[in-house]
N, C-alpha and C positions, 0 to 999 in steps of 0.2 A: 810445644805451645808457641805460637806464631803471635799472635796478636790479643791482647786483655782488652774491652770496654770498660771505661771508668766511668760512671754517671756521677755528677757532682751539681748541687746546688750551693756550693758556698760554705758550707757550715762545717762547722768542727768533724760531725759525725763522717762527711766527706772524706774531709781529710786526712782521716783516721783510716778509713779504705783505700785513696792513695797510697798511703805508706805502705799497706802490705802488697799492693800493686808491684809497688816502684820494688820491693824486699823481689819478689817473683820475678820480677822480668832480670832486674840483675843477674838472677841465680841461670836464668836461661836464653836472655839478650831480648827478650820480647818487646813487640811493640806495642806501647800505650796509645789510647785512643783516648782524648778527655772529651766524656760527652756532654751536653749542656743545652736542654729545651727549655723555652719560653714560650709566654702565654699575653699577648694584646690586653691588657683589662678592661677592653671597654667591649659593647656590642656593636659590630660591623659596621651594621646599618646606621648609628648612631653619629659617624663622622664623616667625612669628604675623603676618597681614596687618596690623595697626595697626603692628607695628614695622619692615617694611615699607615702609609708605608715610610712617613719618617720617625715614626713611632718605632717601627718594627729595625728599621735600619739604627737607631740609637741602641737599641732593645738589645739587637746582633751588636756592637760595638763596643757595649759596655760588659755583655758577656765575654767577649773575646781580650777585655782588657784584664776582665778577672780570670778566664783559663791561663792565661800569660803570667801569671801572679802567681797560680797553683803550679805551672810549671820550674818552675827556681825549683821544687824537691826534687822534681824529677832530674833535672841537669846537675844539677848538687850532689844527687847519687850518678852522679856518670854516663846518667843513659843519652842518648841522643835521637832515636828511633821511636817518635811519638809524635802526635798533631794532634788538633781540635776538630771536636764535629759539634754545632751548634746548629741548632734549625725552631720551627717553632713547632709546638703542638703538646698535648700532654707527655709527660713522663712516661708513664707506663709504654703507652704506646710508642713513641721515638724510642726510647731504651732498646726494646726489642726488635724495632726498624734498622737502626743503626747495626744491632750486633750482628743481622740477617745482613745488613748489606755489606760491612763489613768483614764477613766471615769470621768473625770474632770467635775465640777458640775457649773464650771465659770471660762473664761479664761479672766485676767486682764492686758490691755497694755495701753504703750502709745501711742499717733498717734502725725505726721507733718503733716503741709500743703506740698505741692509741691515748693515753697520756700525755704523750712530751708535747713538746709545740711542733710545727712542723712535721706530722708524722703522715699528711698528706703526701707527702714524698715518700720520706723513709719508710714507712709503716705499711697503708695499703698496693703503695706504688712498688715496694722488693717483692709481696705477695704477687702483684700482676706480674711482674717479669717474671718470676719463679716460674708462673703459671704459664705463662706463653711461646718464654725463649726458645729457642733451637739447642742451644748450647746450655754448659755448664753456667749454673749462677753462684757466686758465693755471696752469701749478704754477712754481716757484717753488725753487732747487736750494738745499739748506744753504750758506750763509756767503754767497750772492750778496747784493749790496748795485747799487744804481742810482746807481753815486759818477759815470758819464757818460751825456749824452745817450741817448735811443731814436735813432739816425741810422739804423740798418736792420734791416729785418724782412726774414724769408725764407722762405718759403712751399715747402715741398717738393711737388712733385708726383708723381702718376702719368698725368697727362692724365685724369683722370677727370672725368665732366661735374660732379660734384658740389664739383669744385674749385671749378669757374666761381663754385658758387654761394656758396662760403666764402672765395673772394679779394672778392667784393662788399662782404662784411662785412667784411675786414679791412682795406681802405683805408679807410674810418669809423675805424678803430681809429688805422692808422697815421698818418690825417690830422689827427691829435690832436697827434701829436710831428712831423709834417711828416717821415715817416720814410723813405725809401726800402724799395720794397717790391719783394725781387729774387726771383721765381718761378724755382724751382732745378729741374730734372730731376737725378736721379744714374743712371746706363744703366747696366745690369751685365747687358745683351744681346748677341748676336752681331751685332747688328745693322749694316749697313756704316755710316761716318760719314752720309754722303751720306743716308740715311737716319733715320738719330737725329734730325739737323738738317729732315728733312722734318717727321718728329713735331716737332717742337719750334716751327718753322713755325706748323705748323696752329692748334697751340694756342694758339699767340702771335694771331694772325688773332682766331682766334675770341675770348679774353678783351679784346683789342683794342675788338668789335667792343660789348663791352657795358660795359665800364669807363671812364671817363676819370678818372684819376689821372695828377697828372704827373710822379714820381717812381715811375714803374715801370718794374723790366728781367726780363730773362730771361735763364738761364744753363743751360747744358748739362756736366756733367761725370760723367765716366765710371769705376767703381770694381766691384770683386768682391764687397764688401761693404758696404751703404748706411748701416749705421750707423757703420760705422768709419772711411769716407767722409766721414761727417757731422760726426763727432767732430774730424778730423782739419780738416776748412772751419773749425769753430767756434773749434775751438783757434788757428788761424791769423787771431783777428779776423775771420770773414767776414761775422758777423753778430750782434745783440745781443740777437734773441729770434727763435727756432726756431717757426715754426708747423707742422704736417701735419694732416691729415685720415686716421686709421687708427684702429679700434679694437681691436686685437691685444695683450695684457694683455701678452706678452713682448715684446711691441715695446719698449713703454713701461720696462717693467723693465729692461731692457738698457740704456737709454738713461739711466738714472737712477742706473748704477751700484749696481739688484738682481738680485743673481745669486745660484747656488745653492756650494756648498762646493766644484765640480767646474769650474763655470764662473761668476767673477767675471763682471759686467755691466761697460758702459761707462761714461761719466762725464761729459754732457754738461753743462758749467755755465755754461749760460745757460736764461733761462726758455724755457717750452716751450706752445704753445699748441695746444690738439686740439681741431678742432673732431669735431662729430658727423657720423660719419660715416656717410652715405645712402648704402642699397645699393644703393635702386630707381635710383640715378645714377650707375653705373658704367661705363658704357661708354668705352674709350677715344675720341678721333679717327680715325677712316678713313686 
């Protein structure tokens, strides 16, 4: 891992996805990117272009005063191999701009529910990155703190071939914390036992036959509903950071605790990592 995107507005929640930025690159010398979009408040047409762009110029100046302010964690921890990307535009969209021009190898944020304040950032804006990135996202849930160990990571699956290719990259990741990496099926098919355990099988075989990590398992458990399944594993300790492969905007939001007035979401609080998900590699196993 070559280079991390930090997106930051400022706030606690930020700063809490720093830290585990700054914990990663330590462990692999990486370089941090602090990112930082702004938004004009007024409408265009509404002032004289010089006043304008001294708007936008204070805008940029006072960001760049505050990324210099969040940078002291990072020199504090040692690193030296980091700068600022500021520009203006929505969040969601620069996030994703930035990591793509950057070549960004994993973009780290935090996320709200649709409750807290500010979760116009945090909340719908980690769903849009989730959703569009090229690269790995990690988000990052309010009030989460790293007070223990990474001892396991957990990989949901669908047996898709494109897992193969995103469990390759995640023992690099986990082999950083020596983490245990448990590839989890959740079934909410007719499917006979005897059968589930075949799929489950197969895929085992096959990641088997191109990984060697030696803290890796496989788990098979059966629910009506996968997220609430998920909710219910995580809440029971089963795991201390969540990975999948899905880009489905309400997946995410559900999982993050955003929901609409009608139907609250869920409330997964552990990080969550999504990688990009390839369609051209979706096939199940045979």
């Amino acid at each position: 891992m070559k280079t991390i995107l930090v997106p930051t507005d400022f706030s606690k929640n930020a700063e809490n996805a720093l830290l585990f930025a700054v914990l990663l690159a330590q462990k692999e010398n990486t370089k941090l990117i602090l990112h930082h979009s702004f938004q004009v408040p007024v409408v265009i047409t509404e002032i004289p272009y010089d006043i304008l762009r001294e708007e936008k110029e204070e805008l940029y100046k006072a960001s760049e005063q505050k990324l210099k302010t969040q940078a002291v964690v990072i020199e504090h921890a040692g690193l030296k191999s980091y700068r600022f990307n500021i520009c203006e535009g929505s969040p969601g969209e620069t996030i994703v701009e930035a990591a793509k021009e950057n070549q960004a190898d994993m973009i780290i944020m935090g996320t709200k529910g649709a409750d807290s304040v500010g979760d116009s950032f945090f909340g719908t804006t980690a769903t849009y990155v989730m959703e569009h990135a090229d690269c790995p996202v990690m988000a990052i849930p309010e009030g989460y703190r790293f007070d223990t160990p990474v001892k396991t990571i957990t990989y949901a699956t669908n047996y898709h071939e494109s897992d193969l290719e995103d469990l390759m990259k995640l023992v690099d990741f986990a082999g950083l914390f020596k983490a245990q990496v448990n590839v989890l099926h959740i079934s909410t098919s007719k499917l006979k036992p005897s059968e589930e355990h075949d799929l489950m099988d197969n895929f085992k075989d096959r990641v088997n036959k191109k990984i060697t990590y030696p803290f890796l398992s496989f788990q098979l458990m059966h629910g009506d509903d996968v997220e609430e399944k998920l909710e219910t594993f995580i809440a029971e300790g089963g795991t201390n950071i969540l990975v999948m492969s899905t880009h489905k905007r309400n997946f995410f939001e559900r999982l993050f605790g955003i929901g609409t007035t009608h139907e609250m979401g869920l409330e997964i609080q552990v990080p969550i990592i999504a990688f990009h998900y390839n369609k051209k590699l979706i096939s199940k196993p045979s």
